[in-house]
N, C-alpha and C positions, 0 to 999 in steps of 0.2 A: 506492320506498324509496331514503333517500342514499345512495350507494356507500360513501363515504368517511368516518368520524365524526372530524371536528378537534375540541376543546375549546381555544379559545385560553389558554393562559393568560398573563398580562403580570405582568411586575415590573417596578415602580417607583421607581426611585432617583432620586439629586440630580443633574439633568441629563441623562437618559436613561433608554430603556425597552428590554428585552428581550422577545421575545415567543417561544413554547415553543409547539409543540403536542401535544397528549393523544392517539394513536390508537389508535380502539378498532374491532375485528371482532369481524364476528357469522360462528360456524362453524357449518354446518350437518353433524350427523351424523346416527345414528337406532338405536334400542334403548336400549342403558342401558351405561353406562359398563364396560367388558370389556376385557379384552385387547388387542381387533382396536383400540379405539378410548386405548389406554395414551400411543402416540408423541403423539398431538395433544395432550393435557395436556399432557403433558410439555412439548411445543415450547410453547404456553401459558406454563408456567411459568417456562422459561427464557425465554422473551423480554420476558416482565413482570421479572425479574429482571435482566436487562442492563440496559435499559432506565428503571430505577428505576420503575417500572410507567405507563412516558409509553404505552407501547404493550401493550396486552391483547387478550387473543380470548375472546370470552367462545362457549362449546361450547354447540351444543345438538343435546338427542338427538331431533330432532322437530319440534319445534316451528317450526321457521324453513320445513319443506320434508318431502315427501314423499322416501323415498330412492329413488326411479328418478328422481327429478324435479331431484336438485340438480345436475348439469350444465348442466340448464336456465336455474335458477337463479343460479348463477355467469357463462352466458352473458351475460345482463339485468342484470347487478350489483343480485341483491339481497341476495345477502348476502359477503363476500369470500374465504371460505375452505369447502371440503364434500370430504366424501370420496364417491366414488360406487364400485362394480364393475361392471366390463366388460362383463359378463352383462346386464345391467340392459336397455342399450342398445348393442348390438353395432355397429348402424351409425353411432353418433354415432364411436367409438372404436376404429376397425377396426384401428388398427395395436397396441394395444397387445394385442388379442387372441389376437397370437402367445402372450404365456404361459399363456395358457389350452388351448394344445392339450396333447393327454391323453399321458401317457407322455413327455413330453421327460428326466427321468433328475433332475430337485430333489429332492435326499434331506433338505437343513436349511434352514433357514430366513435363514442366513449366505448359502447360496446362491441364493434364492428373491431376497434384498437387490440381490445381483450383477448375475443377468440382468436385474431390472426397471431396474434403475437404467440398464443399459448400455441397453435398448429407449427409456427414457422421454429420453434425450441424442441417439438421432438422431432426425437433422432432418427425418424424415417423420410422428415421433411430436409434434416439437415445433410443426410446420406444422398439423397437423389440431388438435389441441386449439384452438392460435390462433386455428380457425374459431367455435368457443366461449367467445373470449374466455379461454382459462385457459392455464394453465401448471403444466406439471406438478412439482409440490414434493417428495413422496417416496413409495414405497411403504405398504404395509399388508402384510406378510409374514407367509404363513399356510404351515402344513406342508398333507402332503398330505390330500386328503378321505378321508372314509369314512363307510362307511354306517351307521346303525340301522335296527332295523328291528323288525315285532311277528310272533309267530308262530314257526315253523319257520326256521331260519338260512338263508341265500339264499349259497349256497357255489359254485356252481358255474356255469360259463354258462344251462344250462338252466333254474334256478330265476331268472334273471334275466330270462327271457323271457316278454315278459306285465307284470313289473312297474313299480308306478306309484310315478316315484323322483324326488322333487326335485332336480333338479339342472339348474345354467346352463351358459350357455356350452359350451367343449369337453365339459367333463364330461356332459352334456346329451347332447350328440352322441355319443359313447362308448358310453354306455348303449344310446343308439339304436340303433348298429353290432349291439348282441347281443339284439338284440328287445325290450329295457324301454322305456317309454312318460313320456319324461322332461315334467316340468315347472317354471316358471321363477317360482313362486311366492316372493315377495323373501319373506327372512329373518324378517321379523317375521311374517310368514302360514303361515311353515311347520309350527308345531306346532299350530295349528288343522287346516291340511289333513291332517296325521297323524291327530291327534284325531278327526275327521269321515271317516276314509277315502278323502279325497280320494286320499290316495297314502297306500305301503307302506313306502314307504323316505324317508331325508331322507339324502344327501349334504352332508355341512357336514367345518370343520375343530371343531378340539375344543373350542375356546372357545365356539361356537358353538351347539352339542350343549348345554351346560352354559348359556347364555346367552339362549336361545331356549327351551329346556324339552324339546329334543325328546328329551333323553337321559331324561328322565323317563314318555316313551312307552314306549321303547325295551324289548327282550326280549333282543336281541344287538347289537353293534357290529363290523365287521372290523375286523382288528387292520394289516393288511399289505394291505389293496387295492391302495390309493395312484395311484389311474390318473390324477390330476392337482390344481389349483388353481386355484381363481380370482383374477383380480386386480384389487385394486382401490386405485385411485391416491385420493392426496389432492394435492388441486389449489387453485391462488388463482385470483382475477380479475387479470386480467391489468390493468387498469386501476390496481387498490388496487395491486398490487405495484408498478408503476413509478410512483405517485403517493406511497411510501416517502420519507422521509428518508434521508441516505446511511447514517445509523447506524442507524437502524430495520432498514432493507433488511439489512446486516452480520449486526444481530441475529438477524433472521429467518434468513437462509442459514448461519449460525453455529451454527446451535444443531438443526438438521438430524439431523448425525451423531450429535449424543446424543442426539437422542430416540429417533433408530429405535437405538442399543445398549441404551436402557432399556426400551422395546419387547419385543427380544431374550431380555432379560437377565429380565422378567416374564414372556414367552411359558414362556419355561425351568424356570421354577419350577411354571408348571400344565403343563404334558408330564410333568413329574418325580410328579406326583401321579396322574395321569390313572388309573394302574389303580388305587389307592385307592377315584377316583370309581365306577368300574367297580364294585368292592366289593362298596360300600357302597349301592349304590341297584340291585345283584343284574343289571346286564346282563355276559350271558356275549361274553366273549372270543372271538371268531371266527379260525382263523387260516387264510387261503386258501391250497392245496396250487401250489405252483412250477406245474404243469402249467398249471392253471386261468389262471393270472395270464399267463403266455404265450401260452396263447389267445385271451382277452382285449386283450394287445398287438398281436396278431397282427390281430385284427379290425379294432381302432379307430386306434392309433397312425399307421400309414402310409398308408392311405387318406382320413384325415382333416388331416394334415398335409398330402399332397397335393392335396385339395382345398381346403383355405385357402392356401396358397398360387398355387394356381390363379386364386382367386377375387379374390385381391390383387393381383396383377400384371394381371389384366383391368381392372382398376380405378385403374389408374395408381400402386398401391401397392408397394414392393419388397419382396414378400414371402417371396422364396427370402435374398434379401437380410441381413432380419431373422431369420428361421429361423437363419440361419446366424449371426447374429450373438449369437443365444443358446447356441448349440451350444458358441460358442467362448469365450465368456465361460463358461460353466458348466463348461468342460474347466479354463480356468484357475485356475477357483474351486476345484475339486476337486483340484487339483494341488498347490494352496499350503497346502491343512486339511492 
């Protein structure tokens, strides 16, 4: 497939020609147009809009690519733009999977913006995607997870033990720590595997619950779990990007900060409804007791930290490095709300 779509266009006058080019991307995402996926419209929008629509992305949910698969895809240039998460493929993306460990202390989603952004700037995050050919463009900012679930409410470590809970990455491992039997079933598989009993529980943020159907499984939801997030970047080819006009390129880096506040700005309004959802389609409110949740920190938090970290620095990665570099980026964030 061409990397790159030009449409030359020429105009002709009395004694010379100008010639324009038309650019056009193919985005790869997956599910159906949601929340998680609001900023890439957006950036869309605005960049057909600066542009006088010389430059467009035309989104898709599916079609272009499998979602564990568009990393791949972007490496091959086939298509320019995709968003993937971390979880998907841990070792394509080892550094950014610092924000995926459980318990690091993101209470909003203003903050979740912070630390990705500071991760996705250094030069160990920006080195490994390069292996891929991409470049990291901006977040996908999600509050923290939490679970649904069918049956009797799963409140306490011990009802956790034993159960079969979707969930990736750190959260994944978390669960582990307390004897649940986590799995990595992408997003669009997970209300079947609820549906069918593959699993008992699904780990999602709220969009997603809502977007996927699992909230329509669902018996209960915790309210206050929160033991972490996943993340997941949206990334170009690095090729299309530096094949940009200097005012395309502008366009595109310009128009960043508004998408992810418009992002923000619609996340806000479905948080603000969520226990309506709740309501209305009868799943009961779970609220986990202080103790519980401490124990749980207690298990997965620092042992899991320290062994990604471990694993990173074996690996030629600065992973106390980065750890720390969230710590202290989140300390700032939090200082300035």
């Amino acid at each position: 497939m061409k990397l790159l779509t030009k449409v030359s266009l020429v105009a002709v006058s009395v004694g010379f020609a100008t010639e324009t080019f038309a650019e056009e991307w193919n985005v790869s995402v997956w599910g159906k147009r949601r929340a998680f996926t609001e900023h890439v419209e957006k950036l869309a929008e605005l960049v057909s809009a600066k542009t006088g629509g010389e430059f467009t992305m035309n989104v898709s949910y599916g079609g272009l690519s499998k979602n564990r698969e568009n990393l791949d895809g972007i490496s091959i240039g086939a298509f320019e733009m995709a968003q993937f998460c971390a979880g998907y493929h841990r070792d394509k993306n080892r550094v950014v999977t610092v924000l995926e460990l459980p318990f690091l202390g993101v209470e909003t989603l203003e903050q979740e913006v912070a630390v990705s952004s500071a991760v996705y700037a250094h030069p160990a995050a920006t080195e490994e995607m390069a292996q891929w050919n991409a470049k990291l463009l901006m977040t996908s900012p999600m509050p923290q997870y939490n679970l649904v679930g069918t049956g009797e409410p799963r409140d306490t470590l011990e009802d956790f033990n034993g159960m079969r809970v979707r969930a990736t990455g750190g959260l994944g491992q978390a669960f582990k720590s307390v004897g649940a039997v986590p799995t990595s079933v992408t997003a669009t598989e997970a209300y079947q595997a609820m549906e069918s009993g593959v699993v008992d529980t699904v780990a999602f943020a709220q969009h997603a619950h809502l977007s996927f159907g699992t909230i329509n499984q669902a018996d209960w939801w915790t309210a206050n779990l929160n033991p972490g997030t996943v993340n997941c970047p949206v990334v170009v080819n690095i090729d299309a990007y530096e094949g940009l006009s200097a005012d395309h390129r502008e366009a595109l880096d310009g128009s960043i900060e508004e998408a992810l506040d418009h992002y923000l700005d619609n996340y806000g309004k479905l948080l603000a409804k969520w226990d309506t959802v709740l309501s209305e389609k009868g799943v009961k409110k779970v609220e986990i007791s202080d103790s519980v949740i401490q124990e749980f920190r207690a298990k997965a938090a620092d042992p899991i930290r320290d062994a990604w970290i471990a694993d990173m620095e074996a690996q030629g990665i600065p992973g106390q490095e980065l750890y720390d570099l969230v710590m202290s980026t989140l300390a700032k964030a939090k200082a300035s709300n």
